[in-house]
C-alpha positions as CSV (number, residue, x, y, z in Angstrom):
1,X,3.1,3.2,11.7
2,X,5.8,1.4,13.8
3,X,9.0,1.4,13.6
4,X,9.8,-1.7,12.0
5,X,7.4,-1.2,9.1
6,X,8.9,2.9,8.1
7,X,11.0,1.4,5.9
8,X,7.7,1.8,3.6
9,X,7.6,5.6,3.7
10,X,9.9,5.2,1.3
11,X,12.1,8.7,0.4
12,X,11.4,11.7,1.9
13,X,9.4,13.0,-0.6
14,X,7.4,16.5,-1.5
15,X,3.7,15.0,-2.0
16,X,4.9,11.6,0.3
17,X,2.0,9.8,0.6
18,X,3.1,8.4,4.1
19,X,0.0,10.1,6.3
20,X,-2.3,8.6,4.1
21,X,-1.0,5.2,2.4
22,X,-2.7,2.8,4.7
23,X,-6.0,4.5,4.2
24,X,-5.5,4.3,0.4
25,X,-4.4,0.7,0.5
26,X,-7.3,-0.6,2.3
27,X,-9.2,1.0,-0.6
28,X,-7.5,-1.0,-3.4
29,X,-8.8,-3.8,-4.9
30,X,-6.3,-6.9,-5.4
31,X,-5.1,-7.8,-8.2
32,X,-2.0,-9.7,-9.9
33,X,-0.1,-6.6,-10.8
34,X,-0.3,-2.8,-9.2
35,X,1.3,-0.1,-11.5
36,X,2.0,3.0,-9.4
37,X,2.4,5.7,-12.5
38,X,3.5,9.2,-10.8
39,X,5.6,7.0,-8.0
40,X,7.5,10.0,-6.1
41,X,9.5,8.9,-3.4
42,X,8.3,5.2,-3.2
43,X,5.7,5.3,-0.6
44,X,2.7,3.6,-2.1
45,X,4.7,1.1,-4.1
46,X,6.4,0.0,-1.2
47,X,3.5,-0.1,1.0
48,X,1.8,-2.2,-2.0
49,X,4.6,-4.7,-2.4
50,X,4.5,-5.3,1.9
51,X,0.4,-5.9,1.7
52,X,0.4,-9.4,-0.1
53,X,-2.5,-8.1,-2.5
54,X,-0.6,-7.9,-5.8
55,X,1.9,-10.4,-7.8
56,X,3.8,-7.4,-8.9
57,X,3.9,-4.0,-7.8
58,X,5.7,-1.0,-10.7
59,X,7.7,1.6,-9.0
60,X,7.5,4.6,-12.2
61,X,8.6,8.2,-11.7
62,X,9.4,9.8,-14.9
63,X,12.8,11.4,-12.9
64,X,15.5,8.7,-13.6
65,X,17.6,9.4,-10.6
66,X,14.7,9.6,-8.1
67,X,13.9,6.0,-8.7
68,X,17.7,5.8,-9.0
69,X,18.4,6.6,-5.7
70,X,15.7,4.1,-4.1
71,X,16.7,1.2,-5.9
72,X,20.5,2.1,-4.8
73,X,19.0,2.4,-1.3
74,X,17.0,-0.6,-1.5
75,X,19.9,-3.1,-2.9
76,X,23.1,-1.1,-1.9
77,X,24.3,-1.0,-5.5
78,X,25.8,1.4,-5.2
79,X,26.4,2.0,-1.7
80,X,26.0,5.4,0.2
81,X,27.8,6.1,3.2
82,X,24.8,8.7,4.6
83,X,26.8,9.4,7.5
84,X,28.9,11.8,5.0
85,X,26.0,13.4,4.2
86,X,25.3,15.1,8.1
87,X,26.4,18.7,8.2
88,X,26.6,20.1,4.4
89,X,26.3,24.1,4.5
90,X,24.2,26.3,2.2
91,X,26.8,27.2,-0.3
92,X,27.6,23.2,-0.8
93,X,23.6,22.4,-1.3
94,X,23.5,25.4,-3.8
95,X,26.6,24.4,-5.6
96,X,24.9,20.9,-5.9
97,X,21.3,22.4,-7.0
98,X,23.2,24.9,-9.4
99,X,26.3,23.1,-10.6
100,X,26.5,19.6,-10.6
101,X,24.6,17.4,-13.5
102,X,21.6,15.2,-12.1
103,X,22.3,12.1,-10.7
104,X,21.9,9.7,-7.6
105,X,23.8,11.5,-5.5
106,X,22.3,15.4,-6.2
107,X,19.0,13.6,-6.0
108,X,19.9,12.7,-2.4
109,X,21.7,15.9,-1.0
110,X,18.5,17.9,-2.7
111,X,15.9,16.0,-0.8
112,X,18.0,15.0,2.5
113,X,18.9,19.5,2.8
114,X,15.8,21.1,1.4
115,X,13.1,22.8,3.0
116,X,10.0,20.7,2.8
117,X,11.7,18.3,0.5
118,X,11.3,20.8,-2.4
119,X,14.9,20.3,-4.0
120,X,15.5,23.6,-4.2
121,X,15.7,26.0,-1.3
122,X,18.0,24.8,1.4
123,X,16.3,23.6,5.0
124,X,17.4,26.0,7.9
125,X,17.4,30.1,7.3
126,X,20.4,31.7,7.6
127,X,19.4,32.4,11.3
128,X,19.3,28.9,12.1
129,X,21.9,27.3,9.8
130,X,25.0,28.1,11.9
131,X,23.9,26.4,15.3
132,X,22.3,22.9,13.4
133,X,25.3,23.1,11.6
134,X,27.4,23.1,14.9
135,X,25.5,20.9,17.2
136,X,25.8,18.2,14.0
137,X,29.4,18.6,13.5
138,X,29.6,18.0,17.3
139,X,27.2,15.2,17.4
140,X,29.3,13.4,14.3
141,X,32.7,14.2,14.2
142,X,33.3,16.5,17.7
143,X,35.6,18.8,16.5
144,X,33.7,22.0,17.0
145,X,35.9,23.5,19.9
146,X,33.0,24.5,21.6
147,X,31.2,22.8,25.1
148,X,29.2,20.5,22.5
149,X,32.1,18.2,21.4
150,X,31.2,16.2,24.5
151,X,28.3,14.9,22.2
152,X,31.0,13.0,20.2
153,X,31.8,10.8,23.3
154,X,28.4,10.5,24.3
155,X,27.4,8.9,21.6
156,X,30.2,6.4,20.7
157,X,28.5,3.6,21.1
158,X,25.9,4.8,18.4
159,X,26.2,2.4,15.3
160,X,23.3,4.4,13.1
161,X,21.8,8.1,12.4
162,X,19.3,6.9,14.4
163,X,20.8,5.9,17.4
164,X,22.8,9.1,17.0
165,X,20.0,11.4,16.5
166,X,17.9,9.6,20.0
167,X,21.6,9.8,21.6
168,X,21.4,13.7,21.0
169,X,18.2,13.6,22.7
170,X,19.0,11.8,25.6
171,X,22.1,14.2,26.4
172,X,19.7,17.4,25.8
173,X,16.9,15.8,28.2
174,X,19.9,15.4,31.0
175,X,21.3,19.0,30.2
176,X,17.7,20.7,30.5
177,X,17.5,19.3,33.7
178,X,20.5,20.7,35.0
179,X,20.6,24.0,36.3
180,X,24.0,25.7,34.0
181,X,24.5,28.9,32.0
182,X,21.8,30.4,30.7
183,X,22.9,30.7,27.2
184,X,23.6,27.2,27.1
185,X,20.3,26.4,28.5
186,X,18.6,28.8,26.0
187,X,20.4,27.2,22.7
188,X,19.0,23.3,24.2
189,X,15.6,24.8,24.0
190,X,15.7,26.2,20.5
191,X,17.8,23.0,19.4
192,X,15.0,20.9,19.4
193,X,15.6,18.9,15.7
194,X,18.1,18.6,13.5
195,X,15.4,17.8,10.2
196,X,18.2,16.6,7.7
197,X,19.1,13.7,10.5
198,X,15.4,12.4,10.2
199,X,15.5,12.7,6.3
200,X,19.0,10.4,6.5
201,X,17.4,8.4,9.2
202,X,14.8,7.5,6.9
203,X,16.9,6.4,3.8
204,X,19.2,4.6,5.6
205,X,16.1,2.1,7.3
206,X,16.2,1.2,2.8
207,X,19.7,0.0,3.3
208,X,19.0,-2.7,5.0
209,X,15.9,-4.4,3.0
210,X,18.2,-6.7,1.0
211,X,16.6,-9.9,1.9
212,X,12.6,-8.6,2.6
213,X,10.6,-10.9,0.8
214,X,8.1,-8.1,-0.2
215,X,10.9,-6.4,-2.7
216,X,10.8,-9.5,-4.7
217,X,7.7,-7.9,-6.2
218,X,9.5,-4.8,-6.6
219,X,10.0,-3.0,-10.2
220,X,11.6,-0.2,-10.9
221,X,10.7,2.6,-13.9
222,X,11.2,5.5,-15.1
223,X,8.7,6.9,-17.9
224,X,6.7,8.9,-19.3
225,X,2.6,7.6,-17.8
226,X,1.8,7.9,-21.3
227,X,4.7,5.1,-22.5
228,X,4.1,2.7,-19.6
229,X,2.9,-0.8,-20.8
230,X,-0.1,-0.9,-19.0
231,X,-3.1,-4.1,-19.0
232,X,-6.3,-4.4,-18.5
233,X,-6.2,-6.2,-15.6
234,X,-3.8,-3.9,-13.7
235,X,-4.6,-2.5,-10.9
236,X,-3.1,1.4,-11.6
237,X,-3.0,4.1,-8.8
238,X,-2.0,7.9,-10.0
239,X,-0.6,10.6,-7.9
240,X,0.2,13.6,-10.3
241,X,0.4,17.1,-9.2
242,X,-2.2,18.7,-7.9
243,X,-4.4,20.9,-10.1
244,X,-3.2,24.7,-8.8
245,X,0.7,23.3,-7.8
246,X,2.1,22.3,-11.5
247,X,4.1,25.7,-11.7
248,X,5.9,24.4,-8.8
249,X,7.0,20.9,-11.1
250,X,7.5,22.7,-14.4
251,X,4.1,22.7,-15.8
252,X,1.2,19.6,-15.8
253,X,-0.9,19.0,-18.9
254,X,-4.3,18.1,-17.0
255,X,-6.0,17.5,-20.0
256,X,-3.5,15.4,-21.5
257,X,-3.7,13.4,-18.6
258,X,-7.4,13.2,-18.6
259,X,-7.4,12.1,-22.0
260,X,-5.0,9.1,-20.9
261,X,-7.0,7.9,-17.7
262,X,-10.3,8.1,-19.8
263,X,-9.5,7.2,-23.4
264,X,-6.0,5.7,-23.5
265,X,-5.2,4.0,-20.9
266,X,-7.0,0.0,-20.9
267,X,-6.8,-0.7,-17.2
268,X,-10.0,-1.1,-15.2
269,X,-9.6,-0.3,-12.2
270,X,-7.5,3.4,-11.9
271,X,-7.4,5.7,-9.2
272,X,-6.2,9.2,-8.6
273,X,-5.3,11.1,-5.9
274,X,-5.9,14.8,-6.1
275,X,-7.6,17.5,-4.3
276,X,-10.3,18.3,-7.0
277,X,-12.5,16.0,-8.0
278,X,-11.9,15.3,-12.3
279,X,-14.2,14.3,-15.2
280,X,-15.0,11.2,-15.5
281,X,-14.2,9.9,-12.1
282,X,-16.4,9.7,-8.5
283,X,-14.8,9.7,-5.4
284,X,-14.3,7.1,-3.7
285,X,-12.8,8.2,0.2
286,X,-11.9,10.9,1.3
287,X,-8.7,11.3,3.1
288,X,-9.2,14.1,5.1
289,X,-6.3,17.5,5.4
290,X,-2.7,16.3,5.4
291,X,-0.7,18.0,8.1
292,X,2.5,19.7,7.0
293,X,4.7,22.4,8.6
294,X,5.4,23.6,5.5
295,X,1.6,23.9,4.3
296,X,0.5,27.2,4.0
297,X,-3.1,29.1,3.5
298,X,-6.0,26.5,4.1
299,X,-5.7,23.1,3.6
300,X,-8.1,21.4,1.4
301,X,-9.0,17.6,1.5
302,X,-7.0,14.7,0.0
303,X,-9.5,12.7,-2.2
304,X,-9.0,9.3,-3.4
305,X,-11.2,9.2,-7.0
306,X,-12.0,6.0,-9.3
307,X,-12.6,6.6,-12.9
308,X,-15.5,5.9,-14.0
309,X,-15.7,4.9,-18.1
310,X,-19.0,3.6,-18.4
């Protein structure tokens, strides 16, 4: 994907579809509106809306403040100042996790500082935690007390997390190519990415998507799939957890849903994403493994099914 066209990837997302999207997209059929029912992070809506195939495109995640937090993104209402989000500690993501009532603003602290985007255990390991933490406070603020405040100055012309974060990789290319202490030397190597900077990278590329013409198509929701007015005509894509991973989002009722894609729901054209193949539906590509550093075990193949009703 370049770099111009990220901004589609939407939020950093467990289950982000952003490996994948241009594969399932080519698969879709057109169609005057495109109802994305289990929307996650944004990915495939907001690919959907920038492909000129659909009218309309419906953002719906049944978590209020998930859609909350990209349509704050998206239209800077309200408005985030990420660069205050950089360097939180373990104890401030768990009071957030454990203490503080959902809203925008947990949402983003939960997926911006937690392993795999999960929301619940925080990114680095207690091994690791202390020196991110540094080199970030350095990199940000410079006031550290330690040799890697010079990152501060280095970087002062950087307007953005992301000219920050490449800023930070400059100045460590330079260092490992000078010859200085080894223990210096030896903390560049193993300070290779700071994760949380490519999470806030990524939200802040929404900030500025004000004026894209694509967005105009853009609407947000936050339902139940069962309560969403949906027609026949409507071209509806569904990306619900996994059979064998609903313990990890408080329990899935599979047949429930079955009963909706096959007998409820009136569109024509639906398509699930899942890793099984379910009643009632053939499939119709197969996406191949998704690659993930958090992926454990062996992977199994993404398929993209159609239901089939006749």
């Amino acid at each position: 994907m370049k770099l111009k066209d990220k901004w589609q990837r939407g939020l950093p997302y467990v289950g982000n579809k952003g490996q994948k999207v241009e594969q399932i997209m080519k698969v879709l059929p057109s169609g005057k509106r495109f109802v994305d029912v289990f929307g996650g992070g944004g990915c495939v809506s907001l690919t959907a809306a920038a492909s000129g195939k659909y009218e309309d495109v419906i953002y719906n995640d049944k978590r209020e403040t998930v859609v909350g937090l990209l349509k704050a993104l998206i239209t800077d209402k309200p408005h985030f100042r990420l660069e205050n989000y950089v360097a939180l500690t373990r104890e401030q993501f768990l009071d957030w996790r454990d203490n503080q009532p959902d809203s925008i603003e947990r949402t983003l602290v939960l997926i911006a500082f937690s392993f795999g985007n999960n929301q619940k255990d925080y990114l680095w390991s207690k091994k690791n935690e202390e020196k991110k933490l540094l080199l970030t406070r350095a990199l940000f603020y410079g006031d550290t007390g330690t040799y890697f405040d010079q990152l501060y100055s280095y970087s002062s012309n950087a307007k953005t997390i992301s000219e920050k974060y490449k800023a930070f990789h400059k100045w460590r290319r330079e260092k490992m190519k000078i010859n200085f202490r080894c223990d210096l030397l030896q903390q560049l190597k193993q300070l290779q990415q700071l994760k949380q900077l490519q999470q806030l990278e990524q939200l802040q590329q929404l900030e500025r998507l004000q004026q894209l013409e694509p967005l105009e198509r853009l609407e947000y929701s936050s339902k139940d799939y069962r309560e969403l007015d949906i027609q026949a005509n409507d071209v509806v894509y569904c990306d619900p957890p996994y059979i064998g991973t609903s313990k990890d989002y408080g329990g899935f009722d599979y047949k429930a849903f079955e009963n909706w894609y096959f007998r409820e729901c009136p569109a024509k054209e639906i398509y699930i994403s899942e890793y099984t193949k379910l009643p009632h539906t053939e499939v119709v590509l197969n996406l191949g493994k998704k690659h993930s550093l958090t992926s454990v075990g062996k992977r199994k193949d993404e398929l993209l099914l159609k239901v089939i009703k006749n």
